[in-house]
N, C-alpha and C positions, 0 to 999 in steps of 0.2 A: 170668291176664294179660289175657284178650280182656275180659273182664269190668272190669278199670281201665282198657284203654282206652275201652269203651262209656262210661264213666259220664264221664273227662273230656273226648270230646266232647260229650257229654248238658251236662255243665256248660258247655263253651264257648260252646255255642248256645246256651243259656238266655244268658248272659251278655250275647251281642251279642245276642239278641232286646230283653231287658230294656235295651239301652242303645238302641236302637232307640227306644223308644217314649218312654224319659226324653225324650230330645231332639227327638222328635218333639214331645210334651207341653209343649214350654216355648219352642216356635215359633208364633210368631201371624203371620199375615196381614194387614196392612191395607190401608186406599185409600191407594193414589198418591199423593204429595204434587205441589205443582205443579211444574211445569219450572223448571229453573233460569235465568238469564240467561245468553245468549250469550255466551261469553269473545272475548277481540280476537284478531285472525287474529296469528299471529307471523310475523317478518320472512323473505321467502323468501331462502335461503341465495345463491340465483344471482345474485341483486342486490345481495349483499354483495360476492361473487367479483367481479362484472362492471363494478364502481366501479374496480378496476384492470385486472384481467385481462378487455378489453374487446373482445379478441375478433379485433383489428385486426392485422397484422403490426410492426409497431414493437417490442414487446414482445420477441416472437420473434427478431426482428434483433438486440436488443441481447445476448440471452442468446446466439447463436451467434454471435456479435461475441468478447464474453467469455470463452467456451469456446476462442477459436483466439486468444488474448492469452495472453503470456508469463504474468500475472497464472492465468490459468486453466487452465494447463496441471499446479498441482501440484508444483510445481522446487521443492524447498527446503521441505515443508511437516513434513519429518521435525523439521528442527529448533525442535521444541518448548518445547527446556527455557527455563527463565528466562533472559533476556537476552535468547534469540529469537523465542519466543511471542509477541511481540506486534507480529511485521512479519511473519510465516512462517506464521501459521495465522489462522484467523477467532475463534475464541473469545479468542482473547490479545490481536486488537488490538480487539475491543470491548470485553474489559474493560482494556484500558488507556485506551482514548479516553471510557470510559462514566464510570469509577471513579478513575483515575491508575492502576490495581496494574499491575505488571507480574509474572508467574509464570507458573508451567510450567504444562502445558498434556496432559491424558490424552487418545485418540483424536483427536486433531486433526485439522479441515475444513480443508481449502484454502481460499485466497482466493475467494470468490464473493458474491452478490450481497446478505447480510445483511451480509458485512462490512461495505462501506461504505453501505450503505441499512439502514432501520430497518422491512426487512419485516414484514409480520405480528404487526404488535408493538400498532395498532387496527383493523386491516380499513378504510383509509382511503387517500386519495393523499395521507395522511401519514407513511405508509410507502417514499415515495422521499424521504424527505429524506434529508439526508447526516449520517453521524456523522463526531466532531471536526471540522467546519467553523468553528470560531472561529479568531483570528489564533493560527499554533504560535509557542512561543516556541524558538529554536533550541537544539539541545544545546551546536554550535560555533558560535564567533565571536563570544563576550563576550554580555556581560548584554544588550547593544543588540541582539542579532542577531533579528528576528523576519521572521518569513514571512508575509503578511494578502495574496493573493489569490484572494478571492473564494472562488468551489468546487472551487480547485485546493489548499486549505487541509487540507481531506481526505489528500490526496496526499501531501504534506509531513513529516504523522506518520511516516513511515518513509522514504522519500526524503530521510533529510539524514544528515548524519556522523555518526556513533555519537561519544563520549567519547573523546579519543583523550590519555594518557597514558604520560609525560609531554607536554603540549603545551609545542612551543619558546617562550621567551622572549629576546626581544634579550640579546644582552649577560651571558646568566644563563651558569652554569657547567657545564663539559662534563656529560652525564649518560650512565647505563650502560641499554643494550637490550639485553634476551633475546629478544622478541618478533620474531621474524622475518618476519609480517603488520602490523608496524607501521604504523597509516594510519587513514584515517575512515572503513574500510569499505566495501560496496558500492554506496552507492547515495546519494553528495552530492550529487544534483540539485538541491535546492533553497538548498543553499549556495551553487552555481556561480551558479543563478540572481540572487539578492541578494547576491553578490559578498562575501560573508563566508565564514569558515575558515580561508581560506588565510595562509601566513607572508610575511605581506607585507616580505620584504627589500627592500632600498637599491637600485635599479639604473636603467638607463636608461629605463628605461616608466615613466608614472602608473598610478597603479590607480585605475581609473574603471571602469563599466560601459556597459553595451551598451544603447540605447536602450530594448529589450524589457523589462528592469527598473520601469520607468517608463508602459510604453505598454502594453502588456499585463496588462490588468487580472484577467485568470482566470488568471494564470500558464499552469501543464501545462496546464489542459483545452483552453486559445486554440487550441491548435494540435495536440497531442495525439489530441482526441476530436471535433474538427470533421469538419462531415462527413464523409459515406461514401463515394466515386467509386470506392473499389477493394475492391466488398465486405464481404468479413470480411480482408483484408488491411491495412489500415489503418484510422486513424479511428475514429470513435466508441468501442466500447466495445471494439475492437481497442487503440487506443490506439501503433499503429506510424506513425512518419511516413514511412520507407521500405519500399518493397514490389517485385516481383520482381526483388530485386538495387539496382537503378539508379530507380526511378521515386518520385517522392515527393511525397505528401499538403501540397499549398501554401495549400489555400484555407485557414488562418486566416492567412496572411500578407499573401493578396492583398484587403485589406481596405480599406472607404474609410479615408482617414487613415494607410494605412500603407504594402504595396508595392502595386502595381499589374500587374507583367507578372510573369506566373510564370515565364516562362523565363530572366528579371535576376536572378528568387530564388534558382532553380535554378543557375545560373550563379555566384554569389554563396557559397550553399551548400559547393557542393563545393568551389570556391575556397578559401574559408576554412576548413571543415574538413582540405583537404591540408595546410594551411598549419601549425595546428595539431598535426596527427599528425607532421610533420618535426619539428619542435619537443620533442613530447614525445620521440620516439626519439630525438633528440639528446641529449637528455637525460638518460635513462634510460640510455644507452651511458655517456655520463660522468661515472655513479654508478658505472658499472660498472667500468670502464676504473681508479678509484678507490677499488675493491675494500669500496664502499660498499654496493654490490647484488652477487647473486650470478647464476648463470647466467638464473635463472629468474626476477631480477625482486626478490626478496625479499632483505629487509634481511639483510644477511653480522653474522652474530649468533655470541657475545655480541659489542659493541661499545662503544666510547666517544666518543661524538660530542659536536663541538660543538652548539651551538644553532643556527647556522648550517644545519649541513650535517642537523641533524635535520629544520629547518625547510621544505629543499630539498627533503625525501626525501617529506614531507607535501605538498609544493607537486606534487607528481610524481602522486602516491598519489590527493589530489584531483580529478587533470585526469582521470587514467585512468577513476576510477572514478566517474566524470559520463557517462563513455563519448559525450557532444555533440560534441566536437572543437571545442568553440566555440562550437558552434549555440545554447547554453544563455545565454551570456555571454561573449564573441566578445574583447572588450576585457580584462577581468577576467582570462580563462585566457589568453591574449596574456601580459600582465604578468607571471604568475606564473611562464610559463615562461622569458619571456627574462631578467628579473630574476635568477632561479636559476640559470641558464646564465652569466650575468656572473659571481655574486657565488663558483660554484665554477670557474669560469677562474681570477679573482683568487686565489682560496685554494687553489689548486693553482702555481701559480708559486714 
């Protein structure tokens, strides 16, 4: 046995000796060829980065701006699935604002700063542009209904009534609800604004709108995202116009061309929003009281309504969930509410 192993070590090393020398034997040596040319230096990374990320606080402000806004706090980003992915998460509403699709939505991001900007997308400051900034065209308020302010158009895509079925018709025939959230959903700001959606019934108000329809040319952002006097409380990329309770973000009001003393605004403001909130509560009692609404607000289902009073229920639905009190379209929500208030006195007699 010691004797097989001698021999096929004896062979191994002969083996790798003999391979040794093959390869040794079929390697040659020559002169140096000449140098090659200089290749070109490549671009340095930090001067890519520092075309935006330049270093400055601005940057910084608006991202902790963002962070302490309803928007970035994460409310509501569960609801992924289709219908809602594309106002609730950041991959659902680029690919609805990029593509049309709307669909559900796996690990979902909260609203933040790719949503509406096109971060990272060339390493350029053509990555704060805004996505869906063309004129939206509205879900509610007929084929006419569009929304085209400026870069508050962004905003829009999700900030108007959702589809709301049946939608009343004058004069049409009673219809049947099960749906006990009957309404345009949360967030009709930008119907209230352009004064479409609503069931405009028969009553002693015109429907007209509020100068700000007309004079405000960025919609939400005029006032909105104008500057910043309170922080990360309001303004800019906060996006609240009221802060510690009572105090409130005036300068895109106090503008040449438009108001002047902020304390007229302010004054004005709360004026007309009390004015409003009695209105709606009046309102809303008198759906109630008519066992149209139930304790909570919500449609007393199943039912059978006229057009009328579905009309009402939508006109109510809409003010609430503008949540301006006016401040959006001051004239417009006016109308709707007293219009509705007449037209269910009448039909309660």
């Amino acid at each position: 046995m010691k004797r097989q192993i001698s021999l096929l070590t004896f062979a191994t090393s002969a083996f790798l000796v003999l391979s040794f020398v093959m390869i040794s034997s079929c390697t040659k040596t020559g002169p140096e060829g000449p140098p090659g040319k200089d290749g070109e230096d490549g671009l340095n990374a930090d001067a890519s980065c520092v075309t935006c990320h330049d270093f400055s606080d601005d940057l910084l402000t608006k991202v902790h701006q963002f962070a302490n806004s309803a928007h970035g706090s994460g409310a509501n980003v569960d609801r992924s699935n289709e219908g809602c992915a594309q106002c609730h998460t950041s991959q659902g509403f680029r690919l609805m604002v990029d593509s049309g699709m709307i669909a559900a939505v796996s690990s979902p991001a909260i609203i933040n700063c790719r949503t509406c900007h096109k971060i990272h997308e060339t390493y350029t400051p053509a990555d704060y542009a805004l996505r869906g900034s063309g004129a939206i065209a509205m879900v509610m308020g007929g084929p006419a209904a569009e929304y085209n302010y400026g870069t508050s158009n962004v905003c829009a895509n999700c900030h108007q009534g959702r589809t709301v079925t049946p939608y009343p018709v004058a004069g049409g025939d009673p219809v049947s609800i099960t749906n006990k959230r009957y309404g345009p959903h949360y967030g009709p700001q930008s119907n209230m604004f352009i004064g479409k959606g609503g069931y405009e019934i028969d009553g002693p108000m015109p429907y007209s709108n509020s100068p700000h329809t007309l004079a405000v040319t960025n919609g939400c952002v005029t006032c909105h995202m104008d500057g910043n006097p309170a922080g990360l409380q309001a303004g800019g990329h906060q996006m609240n116009i009221t802060y510690n309770e009572t105090s409130k973000l005036l300068t895109g009001c106090t503008v040449s061309g438009c108001h002047t003393d902020a304390a007229v605004v302010k004054s004005m403001f709360d004026e007309n929003r009390a004015e409003i909130a009695a209105l709606e509560l009046e309102l809303e009692t008198a759906l109630k009281d008519q066992g149209l609404l139930d304790a909570e607000g919500y449609v007393t289902v199943p039912a059978t309504l006229t057009q009328d009073q579905l009309g009402i229920i939508l006109n109510l639905k809409l003010v609430h969930y503008d949540h301006s009190y006016g401040a959006h379209n001051y004239r417009y929500t006016k109308a709707l509410l007293v219009n509705s208030l007449a037209a269910l006195a009448k039909s309660s007699v």
